[in-house]
C-alpha positions, -999 to +999 in steps of 0.1 A: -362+438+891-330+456+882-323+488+901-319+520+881-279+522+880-280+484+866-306+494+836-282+524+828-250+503+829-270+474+803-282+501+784-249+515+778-232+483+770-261+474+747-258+506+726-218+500+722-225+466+703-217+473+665-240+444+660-273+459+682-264+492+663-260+480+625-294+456+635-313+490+643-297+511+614-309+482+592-341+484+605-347+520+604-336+519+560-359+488+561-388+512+579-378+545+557-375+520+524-414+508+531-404+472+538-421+455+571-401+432+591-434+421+603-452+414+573-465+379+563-460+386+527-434+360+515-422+382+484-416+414+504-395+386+528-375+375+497-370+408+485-355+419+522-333+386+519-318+397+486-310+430+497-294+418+528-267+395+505 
């Protein structure tokens, strides 16, 4: 278990990465545009993949 100063010190690193943040702004226009990360629908995948190029 990590004690509560340890979880507040990864948290803040974490939230610093450009890369963490830019994955979770993506995610959120992915969420607000309608298309689910977690679907099994291959053509909402390939339409994600071409947006992403």
């Amino acid at each position: 278990m990590f004690t509560d100063e340890q979880k507040k010190r990864m948290t803040s690193v974490i939230f610093k990465d450009e890369a963490v943040l830019s994955q979770l702004q993506q995610a959120q226009k992915d969420r607000n545009e309608g298309i689910s990360t977690y679907s099994d629908s291959e053509e909402e995948f390939a339409q994600l993949s071409q947006r992403n190029r």
